[in-house]
C-alpha positions as CSV (number, residue, x, y, z in Angstrom):
1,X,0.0,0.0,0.0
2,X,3.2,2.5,0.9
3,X,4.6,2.1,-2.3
4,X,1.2,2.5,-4.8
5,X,0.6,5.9,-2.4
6,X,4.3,6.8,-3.2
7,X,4.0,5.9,-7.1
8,X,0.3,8.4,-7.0
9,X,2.2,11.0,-5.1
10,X,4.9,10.7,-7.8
11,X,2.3,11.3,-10.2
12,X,1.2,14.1,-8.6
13,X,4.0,15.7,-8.4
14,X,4.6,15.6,-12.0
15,X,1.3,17.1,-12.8
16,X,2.2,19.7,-10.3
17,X,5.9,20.3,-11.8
18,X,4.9,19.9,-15.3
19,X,8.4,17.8,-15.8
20,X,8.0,14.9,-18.5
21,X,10.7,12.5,-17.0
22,X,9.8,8.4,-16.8
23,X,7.8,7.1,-14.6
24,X,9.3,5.6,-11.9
25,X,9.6,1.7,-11.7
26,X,6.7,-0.1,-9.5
27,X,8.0,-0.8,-6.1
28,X,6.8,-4.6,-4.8
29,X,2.8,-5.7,-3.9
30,X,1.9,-3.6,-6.7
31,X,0.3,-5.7,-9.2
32,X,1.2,-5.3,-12.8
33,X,-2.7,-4.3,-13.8
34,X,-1.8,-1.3,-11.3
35,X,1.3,-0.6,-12.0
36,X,0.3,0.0,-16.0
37,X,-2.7,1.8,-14.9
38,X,-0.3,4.2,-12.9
39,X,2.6,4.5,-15.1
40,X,-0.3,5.5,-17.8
41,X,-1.8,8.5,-15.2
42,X,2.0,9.2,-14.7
43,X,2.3,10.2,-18.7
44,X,-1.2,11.9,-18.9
45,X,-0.2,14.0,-15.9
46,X,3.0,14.9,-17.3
47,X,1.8,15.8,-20.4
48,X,-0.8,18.1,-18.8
49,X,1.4,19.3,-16.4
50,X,3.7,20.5,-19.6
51,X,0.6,22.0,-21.3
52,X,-0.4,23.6,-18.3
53,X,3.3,25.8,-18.2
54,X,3.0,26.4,-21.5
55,X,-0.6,28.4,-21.3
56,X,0.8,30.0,-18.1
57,X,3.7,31.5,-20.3
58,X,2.0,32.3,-23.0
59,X,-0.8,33.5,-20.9
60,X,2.0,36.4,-18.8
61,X,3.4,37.2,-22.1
62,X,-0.3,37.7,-23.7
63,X,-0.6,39.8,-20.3
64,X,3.0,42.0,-20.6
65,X,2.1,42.9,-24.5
66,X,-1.8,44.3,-23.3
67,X,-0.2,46.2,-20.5
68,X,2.4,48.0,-23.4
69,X,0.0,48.5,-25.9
70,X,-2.6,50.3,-23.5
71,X,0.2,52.4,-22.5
72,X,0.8,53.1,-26.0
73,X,-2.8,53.6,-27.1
74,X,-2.7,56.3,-24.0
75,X,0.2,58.2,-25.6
76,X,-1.7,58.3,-28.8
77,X,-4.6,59.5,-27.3
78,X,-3.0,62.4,-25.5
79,X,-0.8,63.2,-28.9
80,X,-4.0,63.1,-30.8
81,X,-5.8,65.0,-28.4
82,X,-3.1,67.6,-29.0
83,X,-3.1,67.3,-32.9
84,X,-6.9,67.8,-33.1
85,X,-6.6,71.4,-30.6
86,X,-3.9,71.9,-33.6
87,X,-6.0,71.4,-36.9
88,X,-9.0,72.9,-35.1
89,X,-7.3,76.3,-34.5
90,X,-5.5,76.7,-37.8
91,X,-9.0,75.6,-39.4
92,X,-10.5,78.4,-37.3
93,X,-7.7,80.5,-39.1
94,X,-8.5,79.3,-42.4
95,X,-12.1,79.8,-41.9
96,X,-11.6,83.6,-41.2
97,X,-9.3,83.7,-44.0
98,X,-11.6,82.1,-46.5
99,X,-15.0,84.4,-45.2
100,X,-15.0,86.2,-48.5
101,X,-13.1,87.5,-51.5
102,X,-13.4,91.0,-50.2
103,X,-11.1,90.1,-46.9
104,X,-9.2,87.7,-48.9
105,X,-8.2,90.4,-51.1
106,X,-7.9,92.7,-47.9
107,X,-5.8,90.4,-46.5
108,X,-3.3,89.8,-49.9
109,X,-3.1,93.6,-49.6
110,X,-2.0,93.7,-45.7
111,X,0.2,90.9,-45.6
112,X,3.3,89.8,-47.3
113,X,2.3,86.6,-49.6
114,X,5.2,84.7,-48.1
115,X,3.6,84.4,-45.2
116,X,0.7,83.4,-46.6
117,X,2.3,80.6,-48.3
118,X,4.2,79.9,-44.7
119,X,0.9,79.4,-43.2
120,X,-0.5,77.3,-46.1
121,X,2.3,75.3,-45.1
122,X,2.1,74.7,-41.9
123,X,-1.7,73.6,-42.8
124,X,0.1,70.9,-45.0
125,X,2.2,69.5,-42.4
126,X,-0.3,69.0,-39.9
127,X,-2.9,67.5,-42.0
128,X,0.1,64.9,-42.9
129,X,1.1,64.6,-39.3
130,X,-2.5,64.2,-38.7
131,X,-3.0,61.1,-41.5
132,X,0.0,59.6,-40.1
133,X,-0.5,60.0,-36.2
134,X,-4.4,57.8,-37.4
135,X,-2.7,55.2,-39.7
136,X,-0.5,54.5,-36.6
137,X,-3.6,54.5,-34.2
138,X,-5.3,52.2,-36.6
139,X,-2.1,49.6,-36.4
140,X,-1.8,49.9,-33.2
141,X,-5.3,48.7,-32.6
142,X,-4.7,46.0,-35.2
143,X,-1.9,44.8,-32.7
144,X,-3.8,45.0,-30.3
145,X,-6.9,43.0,-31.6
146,X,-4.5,40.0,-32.3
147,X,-3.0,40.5,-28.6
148,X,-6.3,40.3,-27.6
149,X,-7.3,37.3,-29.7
150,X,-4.0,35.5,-28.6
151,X,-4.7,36.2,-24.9
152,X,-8.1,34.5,-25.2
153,X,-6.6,31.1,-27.2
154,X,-4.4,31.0,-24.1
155,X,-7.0,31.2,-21.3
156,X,-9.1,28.4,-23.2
157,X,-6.1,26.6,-23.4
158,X,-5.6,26.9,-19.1
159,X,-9.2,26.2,-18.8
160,X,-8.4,22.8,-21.0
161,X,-5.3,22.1,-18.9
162,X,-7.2,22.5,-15.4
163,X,-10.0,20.4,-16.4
164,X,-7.6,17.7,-17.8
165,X,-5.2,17.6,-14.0
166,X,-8.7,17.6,-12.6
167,X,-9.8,14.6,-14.4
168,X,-6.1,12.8,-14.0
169,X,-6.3,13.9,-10.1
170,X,-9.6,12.1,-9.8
171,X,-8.6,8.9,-12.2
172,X,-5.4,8.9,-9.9
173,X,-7.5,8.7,-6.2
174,X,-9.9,5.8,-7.9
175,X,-7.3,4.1,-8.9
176,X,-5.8,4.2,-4.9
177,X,-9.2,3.6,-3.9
178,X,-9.3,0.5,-5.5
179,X,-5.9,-0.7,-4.7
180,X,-6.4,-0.1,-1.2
181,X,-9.6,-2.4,-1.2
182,X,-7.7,-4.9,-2.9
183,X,-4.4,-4.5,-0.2
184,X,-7.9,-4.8,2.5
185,X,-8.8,-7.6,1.2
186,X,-5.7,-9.5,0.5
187,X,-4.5,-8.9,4.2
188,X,-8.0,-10.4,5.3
189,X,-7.4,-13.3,3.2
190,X,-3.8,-13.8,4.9
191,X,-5.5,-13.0,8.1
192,X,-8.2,-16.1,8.2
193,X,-5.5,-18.2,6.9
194,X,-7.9,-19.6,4.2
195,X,-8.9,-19.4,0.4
196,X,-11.8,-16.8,0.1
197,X,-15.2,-18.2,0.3
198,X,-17.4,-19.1,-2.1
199,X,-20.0,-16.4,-0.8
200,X,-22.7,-18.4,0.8
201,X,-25.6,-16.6,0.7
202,X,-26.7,-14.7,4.1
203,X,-30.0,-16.8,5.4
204,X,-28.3,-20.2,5.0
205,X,-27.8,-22.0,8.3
206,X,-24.6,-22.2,10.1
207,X,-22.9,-25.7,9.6
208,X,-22.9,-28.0,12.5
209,X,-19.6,-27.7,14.9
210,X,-17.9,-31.2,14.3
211,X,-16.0,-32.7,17.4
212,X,-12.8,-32.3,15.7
213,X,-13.7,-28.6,15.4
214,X,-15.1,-27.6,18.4
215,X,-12.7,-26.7,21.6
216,X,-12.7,-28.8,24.4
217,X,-14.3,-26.8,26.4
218,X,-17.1,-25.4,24.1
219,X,-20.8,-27.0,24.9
220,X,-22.3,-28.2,22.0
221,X,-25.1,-25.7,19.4
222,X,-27.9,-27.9,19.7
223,X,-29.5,-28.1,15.6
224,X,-32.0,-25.5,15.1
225,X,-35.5,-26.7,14.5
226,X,-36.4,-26.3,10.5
227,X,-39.1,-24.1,11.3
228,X,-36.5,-22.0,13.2
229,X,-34.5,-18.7,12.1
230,X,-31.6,-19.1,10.0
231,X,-29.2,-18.3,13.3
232,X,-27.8,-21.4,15.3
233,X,-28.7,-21.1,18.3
234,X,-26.1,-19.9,21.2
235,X,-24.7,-22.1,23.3
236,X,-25.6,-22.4,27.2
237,X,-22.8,-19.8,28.8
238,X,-20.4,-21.7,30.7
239,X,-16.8,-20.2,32.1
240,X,-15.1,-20.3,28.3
241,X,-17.2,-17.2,27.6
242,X,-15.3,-15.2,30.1
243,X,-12.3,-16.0,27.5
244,X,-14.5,-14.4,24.5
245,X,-15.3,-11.5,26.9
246,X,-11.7,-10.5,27.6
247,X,-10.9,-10.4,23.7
248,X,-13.9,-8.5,23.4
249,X,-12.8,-6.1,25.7
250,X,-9.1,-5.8,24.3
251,X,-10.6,-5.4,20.8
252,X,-13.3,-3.4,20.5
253,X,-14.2,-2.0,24.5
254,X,-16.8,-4.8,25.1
255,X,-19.3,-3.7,22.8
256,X,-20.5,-6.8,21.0
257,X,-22.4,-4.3,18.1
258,X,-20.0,-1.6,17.4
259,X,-19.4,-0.9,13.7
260,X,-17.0,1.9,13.4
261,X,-17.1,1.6,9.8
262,X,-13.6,0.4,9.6
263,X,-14.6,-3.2,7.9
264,X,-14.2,-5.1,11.5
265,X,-17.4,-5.8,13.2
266,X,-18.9,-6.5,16.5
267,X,-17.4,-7.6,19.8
268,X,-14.5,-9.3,18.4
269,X,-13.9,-7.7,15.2
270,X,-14.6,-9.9,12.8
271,X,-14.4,-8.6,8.8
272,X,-17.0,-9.4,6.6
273,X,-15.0,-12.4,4.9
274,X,-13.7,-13.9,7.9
275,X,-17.5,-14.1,9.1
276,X,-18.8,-15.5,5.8
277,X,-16.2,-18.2,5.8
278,X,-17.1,-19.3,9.1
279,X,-21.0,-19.1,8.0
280,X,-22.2,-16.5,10.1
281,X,-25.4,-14.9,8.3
282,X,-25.5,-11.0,7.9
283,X,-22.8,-8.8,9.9
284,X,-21.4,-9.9,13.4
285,X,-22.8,-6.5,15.0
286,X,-26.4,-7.7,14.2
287,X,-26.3,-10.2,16.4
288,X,-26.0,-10.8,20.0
289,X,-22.6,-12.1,22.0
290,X,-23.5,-15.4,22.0
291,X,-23.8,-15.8,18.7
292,X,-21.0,-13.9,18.0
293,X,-19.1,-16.3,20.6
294,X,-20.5,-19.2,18.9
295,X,-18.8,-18.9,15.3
296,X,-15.5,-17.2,16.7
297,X,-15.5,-21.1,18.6
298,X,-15.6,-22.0,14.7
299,X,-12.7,-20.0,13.6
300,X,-10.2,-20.6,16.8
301,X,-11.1,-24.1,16.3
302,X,-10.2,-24.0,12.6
303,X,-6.8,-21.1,12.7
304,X,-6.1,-20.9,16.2
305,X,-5.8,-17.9,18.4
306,X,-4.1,-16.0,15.6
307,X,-7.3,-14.7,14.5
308,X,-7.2,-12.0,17.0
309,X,-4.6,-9.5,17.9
310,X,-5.8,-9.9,21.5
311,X,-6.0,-13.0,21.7
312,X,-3.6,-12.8,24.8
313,X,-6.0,-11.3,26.9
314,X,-7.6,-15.1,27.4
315,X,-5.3,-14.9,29.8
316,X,-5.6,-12.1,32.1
């Protein structure tokens, strides 16, 4: 289990990196099914981790161009601000001077024609200064549409990348998920010592305890009657119980239906499979003590005292 939670936090970190180097090589329990499934997720996360840097950067560079073109589209402003106080006074002039032939001629007469022509001039230039100060405006905003455009590919392109970790992130906790059922279960399997049932279904009746399988000391579960629930009845309590009570207390606090949700069940903590294999019916928590008492007879008399960590206690 320590080394498929290392491999996904390897993963992890490449998605988080965005470095495409190999995955690394499956450490031991980690079944080759797994192990593929991983080194897969590994690449995938890689890849989007590399996709991911590359909208970023493109994504600050889309950012550093809009902040220099505004700035530039604010010095044209201000310059064309100034051109248009410009053309608007000298077309003020020219208005005045255009009014009529009579002060036209007037005004041939009054002033030298040289600076007439110097003025005329000066209407030229900033008419051209004008055209030119708008073509550049217009190109500037031309720039600035594609900046714009560009900036927008490379937020769809982060939005893509997110929702691509997020999908690897969640692919990558299933796949843990599932391997630590299967670690659950395989360690239960080791535990009872015994190739996993073959699923009996929950009503059937308990088997009948065999000499050879009951303890010494254990009274015999007399046979149900057919009309009778599927449960065996308990045996008559005798001084063995107060064996089964201290493991109870050592492993779950005496409380012969606590179900912490942990997959270990009732007084003495039986898992789900363990309690099958023995042919208890439904889940050790629904039932009471003695019944409870009755199959863990089964299993001791079948593995030993193995079965529980506590099993020590017996003897205090």
């Amino acid at each position: 289990m320590e080394s498929v939670r290392q491999l996904a936090l390897a993963v992890l970190a490449a998605y988080s990196l965005g470095v495409a180097s190999a995955a690394p090589a499956p450490a031991a329990g980690v079944d080759a099914t797994t192990s593929s499934h991983l080194k897969a997720l590994y690449t995938r996360a890689a890849t989007t981790g590399l996709a991911f840097t590359r909208a970023q950067q493109d994504l600050e560079r889309a950012n550093r161009e809009l902040t220099q073109e505004r700035k530039a589209a604010r010095v044209a402003k201000a310059e064309v601000a100034d051109q248009s106080a410009v053309v608007a006074a000298l077309t003020v002039q020219q208005l005045q001077t255009q009014a009529g032939t009579s002060p036209l001629l007037t005004l041939l007469g009054q002033e030298d024609t040289r600076d007439l022509l110097a003025r005329w001039s000066a209407y030229e230039y900033a008419a051209e200064a004008m055209t030119a100060r708008i073509d550049d405006l217009t190109a500037r905003q031309t720039v600035h549409r594609v900046a714009l455009r560009r900036l927008e590919r490379s937020r769809e392109r982060l939005q893509r990348a997110v929702e691509e970790a997020n999908a690897a992130r969640r692919i990558v906790n299933d796949a843990l998920a599932t391997s630590k059922r299967a670690t659950l279960a395989a360690a239960a399997d080791r535990q009872s010592g015994m190739p996993p049932p073959t699923h009996p279904s929950p009503l059937s009746p308990a088997p009948a305890t065999t000499e050879a399988q009951a303890p010494l000391d254990a009274t015999p579960a007399p046979e149900p009657p057919p009309s009778a629930a599927r449960v065996p009845a308990p045996p008559a309590a005798d001084d063995s119980d107060i064996v089964w009570d201290r493991i109870a207390q050592c492993e779950s606090g005496g409380n012969w239906h606590i179900n912490t949700g942990n997959g270990y069940y009732g007084g003495l903590q039986f898992s789900e499979r363990t309690w099958r294999g023995v042919g208890g019916p439904g889940l050790p928590h629904e039932h009471s003590r003695e019944v409870q008492i009755h199959y863990a007879r089964i299993l001791q008399a079948r593995n030993g005292w193995d079965q529980w960590s506590c099993a020590n206690a017996r003897f205090g």
